[in-house]
Structure formats: structure tokens, C-alpha cells
C-alpha positions in Angstrom: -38.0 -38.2 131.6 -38.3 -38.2 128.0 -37.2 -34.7 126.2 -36.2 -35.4 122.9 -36.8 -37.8 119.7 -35.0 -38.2 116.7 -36.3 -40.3 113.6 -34.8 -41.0 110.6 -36.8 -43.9 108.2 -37.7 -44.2 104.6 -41.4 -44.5 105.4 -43.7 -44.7 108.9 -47.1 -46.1 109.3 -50.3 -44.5 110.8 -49.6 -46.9 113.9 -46.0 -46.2 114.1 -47.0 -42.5 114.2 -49.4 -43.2 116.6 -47.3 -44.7 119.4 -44.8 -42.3 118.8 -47.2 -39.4 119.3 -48.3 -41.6 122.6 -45.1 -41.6 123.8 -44.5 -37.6 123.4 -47.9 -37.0 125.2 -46.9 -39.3 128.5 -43.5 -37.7 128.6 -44.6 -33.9 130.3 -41.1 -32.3 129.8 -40.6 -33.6 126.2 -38.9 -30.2 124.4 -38.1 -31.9 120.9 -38.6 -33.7 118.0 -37.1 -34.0 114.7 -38.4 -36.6 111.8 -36.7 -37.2 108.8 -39.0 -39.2 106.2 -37.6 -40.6 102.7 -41.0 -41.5 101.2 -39.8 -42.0 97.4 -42.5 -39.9 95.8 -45.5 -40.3 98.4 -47.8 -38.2 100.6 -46.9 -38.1 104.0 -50.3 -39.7 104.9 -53.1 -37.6 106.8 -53.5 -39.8 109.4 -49.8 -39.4 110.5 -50.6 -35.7 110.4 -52.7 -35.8 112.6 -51.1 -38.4 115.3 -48.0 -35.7 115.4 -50.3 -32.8 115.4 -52.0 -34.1 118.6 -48.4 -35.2 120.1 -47.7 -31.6 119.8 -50.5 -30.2 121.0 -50.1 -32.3 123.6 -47.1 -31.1 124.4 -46.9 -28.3 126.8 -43.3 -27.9 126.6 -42.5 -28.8 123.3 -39.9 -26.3 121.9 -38.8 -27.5 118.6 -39.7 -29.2 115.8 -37.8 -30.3 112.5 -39.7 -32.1 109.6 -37.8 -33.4 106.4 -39.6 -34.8 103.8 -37.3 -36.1 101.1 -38.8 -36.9 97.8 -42.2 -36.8 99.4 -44.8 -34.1 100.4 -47.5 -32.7 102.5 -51.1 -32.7 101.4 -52.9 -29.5 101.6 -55.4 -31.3 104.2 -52.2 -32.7 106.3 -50.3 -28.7 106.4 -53.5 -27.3 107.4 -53.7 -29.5 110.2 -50.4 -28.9 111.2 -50.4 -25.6 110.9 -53.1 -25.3 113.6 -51.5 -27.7 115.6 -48.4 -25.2 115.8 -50.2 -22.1 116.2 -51.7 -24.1 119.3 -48.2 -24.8 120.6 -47.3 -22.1 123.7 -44.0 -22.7 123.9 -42.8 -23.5 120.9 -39.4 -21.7 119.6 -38.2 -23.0 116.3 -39.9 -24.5 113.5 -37.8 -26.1 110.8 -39.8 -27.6 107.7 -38.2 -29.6 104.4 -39.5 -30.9 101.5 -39.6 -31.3 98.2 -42.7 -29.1 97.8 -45.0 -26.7 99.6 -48.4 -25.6 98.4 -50.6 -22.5 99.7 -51.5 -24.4 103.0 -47.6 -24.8 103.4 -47.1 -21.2 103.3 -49.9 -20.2 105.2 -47.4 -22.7 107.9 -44.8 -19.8 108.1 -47.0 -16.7 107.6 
């Protein structure tokens, strides 16, 4: 069964997001992901936000999570929505978040 995923892309659409946060919610021991982005200067879109906040919501034993974000960023819509899609997440362990900026909504993530 599926546990782990590891990405590593300049860019991903809403619709790749999508089927990869399909593919984390029909696998039921999935434990891991870890994305690495290089958007050149770009928001990492709210609608991809919100297909990997479901996917770890989803998620029950989802136990770690790494995000990097070079030259790009979060929006303050897309943290917040992350952020309560971690604070939903039971079992998570470790969070591990990089990029090239992080507003109030970013830090609200770690508090």
C-alpha cells in the first residue's frame, strides 16, 4: 500500500494537485509526503492548497509533512487553510515548512 510520496517539480497545476491528493486519500496507511516546488517568483496557487489540505485531512495516518517553496510563496488565504488542515491532522508528528517568505498566517502555522 501506498505510504510515502516525494515530489520535486518547478511548478504543479490545480489538477496535478488534485490527483495527487486523490491518490493520498485511497491509500489508508499513507504516513508521508514531501513537495519541493521551484515556482520562479509565483504564489503557490489556492486551489492546490486546498487539494493537499484535503489529502491530509484525509489522511488518518499521515505522519509527516515537508513543503519547500523555492522562490515562491504561500498566500495568506492558502497558510490559513493549511494551517487548519494540520491542526485537524491526529497523527501527525513532524511538520517541516520552506520558503522564501512567511506572513502572519504562516506564523500562526507554527504557533
Amino acid at each position: 500500500a501506498l505510504q510515502n510520496i516525494s515530489l520535486a517539480c518547478d511548478e504543479i497545476s490545480a489538477a496535478g494537485m488534485k490527483l495527487l491528493s486523490e491518490a493520498i486519500q485511497n491509500a489508508p496507511a499513507f504516513q508521508s509526503i514531501s513537495i519541493g516546488l521551484t515556482p520562479w517568483n509565483k504564489v503557490f496557487s489556492d486551489a492546490c492548497v486546498e487539494h493537499l489540505s484535503k489529502a491530509i485531512e484525509n489522511a488518518p495516518e499521515l505522519q509527516s509533512i515537508s513543503i519547500r517553496l523555492s522562490y515562491g510563496v504561500f498566500s495568506d488565504v492558502g497558510m490559513e487553510r493549511l494551517s487548519e488542515a494540520i491542526k485537524n491532522a491526529s497523527a501527525l508528528q513532524n511538520i517541516s515548512l520552506a520558503c522564501d517568505e512567511i506572513s502572519a498566517a504562516g506564523m500562526k502555522l507554527l504557533s
